[in-house]
N, C-alpha and C positions, 0 to 999 in steps of 0.2 A: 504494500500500500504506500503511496505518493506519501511523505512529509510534508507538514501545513508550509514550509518556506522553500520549498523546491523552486527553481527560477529567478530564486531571488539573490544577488551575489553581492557580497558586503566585502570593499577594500578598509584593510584595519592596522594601520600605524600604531592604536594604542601601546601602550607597556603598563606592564606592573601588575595590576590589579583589577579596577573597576573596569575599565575596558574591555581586557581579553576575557575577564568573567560573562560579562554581557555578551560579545558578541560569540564566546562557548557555546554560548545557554541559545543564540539562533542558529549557528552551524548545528548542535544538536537537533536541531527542529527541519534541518535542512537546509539552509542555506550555504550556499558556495562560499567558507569565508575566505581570503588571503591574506594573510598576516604577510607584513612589509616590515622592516627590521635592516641592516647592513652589518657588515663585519667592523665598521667604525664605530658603530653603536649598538648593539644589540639590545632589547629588551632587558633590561635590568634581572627581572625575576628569573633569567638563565644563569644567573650566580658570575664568579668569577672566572673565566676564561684559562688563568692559569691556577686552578684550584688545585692546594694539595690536599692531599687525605687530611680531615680536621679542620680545612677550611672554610670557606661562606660555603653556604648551600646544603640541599639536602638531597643526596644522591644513593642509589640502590646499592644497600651491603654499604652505605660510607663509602662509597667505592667512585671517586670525578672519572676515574676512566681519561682516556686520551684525549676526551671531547666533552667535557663538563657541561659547557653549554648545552650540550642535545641531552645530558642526562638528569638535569634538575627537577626537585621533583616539584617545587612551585609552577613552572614553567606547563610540566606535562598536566597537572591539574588545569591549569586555566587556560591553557591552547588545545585541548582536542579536539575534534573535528572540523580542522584549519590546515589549509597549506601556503606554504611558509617560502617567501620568495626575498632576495636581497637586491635593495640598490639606495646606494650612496644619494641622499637627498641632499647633499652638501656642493654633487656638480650636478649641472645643467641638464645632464643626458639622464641622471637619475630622475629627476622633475620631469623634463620629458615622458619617460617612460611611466612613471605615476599617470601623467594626466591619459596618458594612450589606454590605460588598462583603467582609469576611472572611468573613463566614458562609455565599458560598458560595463559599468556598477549600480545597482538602484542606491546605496549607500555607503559613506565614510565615517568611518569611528576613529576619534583621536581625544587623547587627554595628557595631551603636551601643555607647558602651561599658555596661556592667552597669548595668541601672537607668531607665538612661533610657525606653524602652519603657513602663515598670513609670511613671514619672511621666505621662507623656502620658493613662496606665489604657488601656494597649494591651500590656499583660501577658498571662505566657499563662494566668494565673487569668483575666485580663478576657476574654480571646477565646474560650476556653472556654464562657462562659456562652452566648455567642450561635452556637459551631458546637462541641459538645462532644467530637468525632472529632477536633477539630484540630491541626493537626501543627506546632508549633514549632521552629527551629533558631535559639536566638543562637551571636551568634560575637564570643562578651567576648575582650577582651586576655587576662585571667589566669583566665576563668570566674565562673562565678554565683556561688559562694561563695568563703568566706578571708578573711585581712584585707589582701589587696589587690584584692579583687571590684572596685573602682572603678575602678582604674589604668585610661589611654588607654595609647593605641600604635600604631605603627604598625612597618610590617617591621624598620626599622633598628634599633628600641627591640626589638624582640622577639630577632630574632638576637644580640642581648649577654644578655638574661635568661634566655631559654631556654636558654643557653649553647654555642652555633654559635659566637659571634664567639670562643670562648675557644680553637679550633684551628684556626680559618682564620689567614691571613696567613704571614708569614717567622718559623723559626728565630729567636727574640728578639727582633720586633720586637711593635709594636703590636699588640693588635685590629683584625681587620678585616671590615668584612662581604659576603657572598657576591656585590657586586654586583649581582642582582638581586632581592632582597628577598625570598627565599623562601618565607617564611612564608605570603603571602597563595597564590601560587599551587599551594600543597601541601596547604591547608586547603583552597583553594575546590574540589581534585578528589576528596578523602578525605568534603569533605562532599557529596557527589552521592549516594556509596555511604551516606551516613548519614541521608539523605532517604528513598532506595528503600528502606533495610531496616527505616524508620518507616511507610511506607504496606504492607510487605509486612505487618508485626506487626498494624497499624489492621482490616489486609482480614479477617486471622486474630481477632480480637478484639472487633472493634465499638470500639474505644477510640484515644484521641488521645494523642501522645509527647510531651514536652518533651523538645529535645533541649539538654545545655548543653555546645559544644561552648569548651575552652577553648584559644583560640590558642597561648599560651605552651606548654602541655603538648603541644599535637599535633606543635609545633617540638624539643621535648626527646626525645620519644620517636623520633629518629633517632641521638637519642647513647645506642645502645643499651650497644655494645661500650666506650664510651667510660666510661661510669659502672660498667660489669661490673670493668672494669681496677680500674678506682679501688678498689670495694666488695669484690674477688676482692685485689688483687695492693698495693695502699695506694701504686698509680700514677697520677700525674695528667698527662695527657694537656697537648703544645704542639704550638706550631703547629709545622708540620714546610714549607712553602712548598707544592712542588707533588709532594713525594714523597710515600712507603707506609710504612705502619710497619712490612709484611711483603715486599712484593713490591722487587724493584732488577733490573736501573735502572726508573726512572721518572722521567717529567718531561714539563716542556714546550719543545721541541725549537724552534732558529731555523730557518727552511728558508730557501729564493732568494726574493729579493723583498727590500720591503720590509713589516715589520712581519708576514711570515707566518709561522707556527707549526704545529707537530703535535705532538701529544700523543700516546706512547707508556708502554706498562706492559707489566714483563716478571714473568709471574708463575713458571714454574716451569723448571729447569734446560733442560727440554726448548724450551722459548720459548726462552732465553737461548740454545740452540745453535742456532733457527733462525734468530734475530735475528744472530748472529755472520754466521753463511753469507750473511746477506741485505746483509748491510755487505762482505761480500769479507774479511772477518777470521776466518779459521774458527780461524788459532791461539788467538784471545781464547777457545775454548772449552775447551781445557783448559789455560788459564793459572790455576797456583795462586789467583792472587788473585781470580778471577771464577768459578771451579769450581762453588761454592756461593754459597747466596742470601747468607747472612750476608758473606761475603767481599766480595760484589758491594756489600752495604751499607755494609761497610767503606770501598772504594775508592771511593765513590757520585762524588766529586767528580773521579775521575781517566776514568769511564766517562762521565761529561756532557761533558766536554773533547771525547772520542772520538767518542759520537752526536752533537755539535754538529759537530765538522770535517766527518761523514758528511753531517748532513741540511743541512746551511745550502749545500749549492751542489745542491741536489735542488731538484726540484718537489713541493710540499707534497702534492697530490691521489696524482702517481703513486709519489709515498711512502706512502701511508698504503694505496694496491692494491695493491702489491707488498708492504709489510708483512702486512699482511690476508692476501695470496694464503700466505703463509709460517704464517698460523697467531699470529700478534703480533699482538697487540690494538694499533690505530694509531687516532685520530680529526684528522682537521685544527681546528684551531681557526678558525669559519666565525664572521666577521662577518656583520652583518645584510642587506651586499648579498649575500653568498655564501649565505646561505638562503634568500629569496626562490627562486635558479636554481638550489640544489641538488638533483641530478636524482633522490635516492631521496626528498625530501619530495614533487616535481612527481609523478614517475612514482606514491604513493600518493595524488595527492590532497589534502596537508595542505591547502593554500592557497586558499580561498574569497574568491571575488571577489565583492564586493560596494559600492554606496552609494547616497544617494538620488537622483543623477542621474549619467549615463557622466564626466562631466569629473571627478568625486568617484571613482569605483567604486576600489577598491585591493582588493592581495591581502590576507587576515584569517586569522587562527590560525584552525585547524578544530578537532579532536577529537582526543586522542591514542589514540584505539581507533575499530574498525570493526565494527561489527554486519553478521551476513552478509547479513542480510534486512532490516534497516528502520535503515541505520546514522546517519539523520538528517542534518541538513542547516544552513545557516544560512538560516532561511525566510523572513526579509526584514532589513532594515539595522536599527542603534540608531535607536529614534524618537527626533524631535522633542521636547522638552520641553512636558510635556502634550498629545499630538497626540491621546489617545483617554480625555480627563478624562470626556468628554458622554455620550459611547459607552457605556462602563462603569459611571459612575452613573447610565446608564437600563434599560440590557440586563443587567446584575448585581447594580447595588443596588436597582433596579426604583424609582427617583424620577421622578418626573414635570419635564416640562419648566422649569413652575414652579417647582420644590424648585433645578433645577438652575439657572437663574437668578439665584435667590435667592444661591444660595451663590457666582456669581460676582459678584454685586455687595458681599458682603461682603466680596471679595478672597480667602475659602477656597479656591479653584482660579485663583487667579491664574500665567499662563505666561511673563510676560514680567522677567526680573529686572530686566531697566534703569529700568521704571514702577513697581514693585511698591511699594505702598506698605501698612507695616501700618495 
């Protein structure tokens, strides 16, 4: 059965993150992506080039291999179903060659910072002129315009700007940030939906979108409630550690073991009587001080005492199914080997196995949704660095062998960073 984006062919200069996430997540769905990259500069999230064992990156068995670039395992997560062509955007012939194989692209994904694009004259005034339907998405740190249109960045910078780091962390202590850098993986799914609702508008109109997608604001507009307080009530929001600002108890609970945890939240009287019963303490349910939410907020720290004596000689899984079974919202806190064999991700599916030979193959993030009929796939491994340069500038930019010669003897589609010389 045909994939929902078959036909549809996306050129993708992004790096790093939200980018090559996003445009994953449509090559999965079918669309032709080509990932654009050069031996001058490669996509950052292929690690270091001349990586020794213990170095940056994260590679099969520890192992950078002759060629660390093709073997990172950030890279292979967020390029699969992409093939992967080189050319120097720094000379002319490279530019060239972009705009020949844009023009037959319905879309461009970059999240270079503002501008840059725009110097190379791979703007979307310049790609316009050679495919005028063209569908544009940058992904600037602060946005196309303002006067910090320039600013770089990256998740960690953006969680303090955007203003996330200003209520994560403890009750007076520091900023902190979410640990895993949410900005990029919240942009790169929000802009999937901002791709399709540009070719759905293109199909309706005969016309091309510029989309200016700006990081910082897509990361702000989750402090929805949090700005409302401020703008509504002249309240500014701290960090509260791992509590609610409505709900009690909540927290994150010690269980048996070491170092394991369950996360609990109790949101309304009726929870708090199931959560009591399920502890063997059904007096705590009509004890003055726990009666009500506020009360419960009140005593928050004489209630943690109590969940902690309960869950720290429990087993964290058949706590959080006997919570659950009760109607209390319970999640265990699962490390990265506990997801891999977590059996509601295994039994849907999330885990895609995949690499370019069996001694490499690992499991890979799939998709956080399911299409009932055509729900996509990961349809082959992250390429190689430039594995389909030749391919693509003859089968798309329609150059002739000769052209394509040419340009690798000036080094425009050079694949190898260790040689690479400008």
């Amino acid at each position: 059965m045909a994939l929902p984006l078959e036909g549809i062919r996306i050129l993708d200069p992004s790096q790093v993150w939200a980018g090559p996430t996003c445009t994953k997540i449509l090559g999965d769905l079918g669309a032709d992506v080509i990932k654009v990259e050069s031996a001058r500069r490669m996509d950052i999230a292929r690690g270091d080039a001349r990586a020794a064992p213990g170095g940056m990156g994260f590679y099969p068995e520890n192992d950078p291999g002759p060629d660390p670039w093709n073997r990172e395992g950030k890279y292979a997560d967020r390029n699969r179903s992409k093939r992967s062509i080189c050319l120097d955007l720094t000379h002319p012939r490279g530019v060239d060659a972009f705009k020949r194989i844009a023009a037959h692209c319905d879309v461009v994904v970059e999240n270079y910072r503002q501008g840059v694009m725009d110097r190379f004259g791979l703007g979307y005034n310049d790609l316009k002129k050679v495919r005028p339907d063209i569908i544009m998405l940058t992904m600037a740190s602060q946005g196309a315009t303002g006067p910090e249109a320039a600013y770089g960045s990256f998740g960690v910078t953006l969680e303090q700007t955007a203003g996330v780091a200003s209520v994560t962390g403890y009750l007076g202590g520091d900023p902190s940030t979410s640990g895993v850098l949410f900005p990029d993986p919240l942009v790169s799914v929000v802009s999937v939906g901002f791709i399709l609702a540009a070719l759905r508008q293109r199909r309706q109109t005969g016309e091309g979108v510029y989309i200016d997608l700006s990081q910082r604001e897509m990361t702000t507009s989750i402090l929805g409630d949090m700005v409302m307080d401020y703008t509504m009530n002249d309240r500014a929001w701290e960090p509260i550690g791992n509590r609610h600002r409505t709900f009690a108890p909540q927290g994150i609970y010690q269980c048996r073991g070491s170092d394991v945890w369950i996360a609990i939240s109790v949101e309304t009287d009726r929870d708090w009587a199931a959560f009591a019963q399920t502890m063997g303490r059904p007096e705590l349910i009509d004890d003055p001080r726990y009666a009500t939410v506020i009360g419960r907020r009140e005593h928050h720290d004489e209630l943690d005492s109590l969940i902690t004596a309960w869950t720290s000689v429990r087993d964290a899984f058949i706590t959080m199914s006997t919570l659950q079974a009760a109607g209390v919202p319970a999640g265990v806190v699962e490390k990265g080997e506990d997801l891999v064999s977590d059996p509601q991700l295994v039994a849907r599916g999330f885990w895609e196995y995949t690499g370019h030979t069996p001694a490499e193959t690992r499991p890979y993030l799939s998709r956080p949704f399911k299409f009932s009929k055509t729900p996509g796939f990961t349809r082959f491994p992250a390429p190689l660095l430039g594995a389909d340069t030749a391919a693509v500038l003859r089968d798309i930019a329609g150059m002739s062998d000769a052209e394509i010669a040419e340009l690798d003897g000036l080094g425009v589609t050079e694949d190898d960073p260790l040689t690479f010389a400008p």
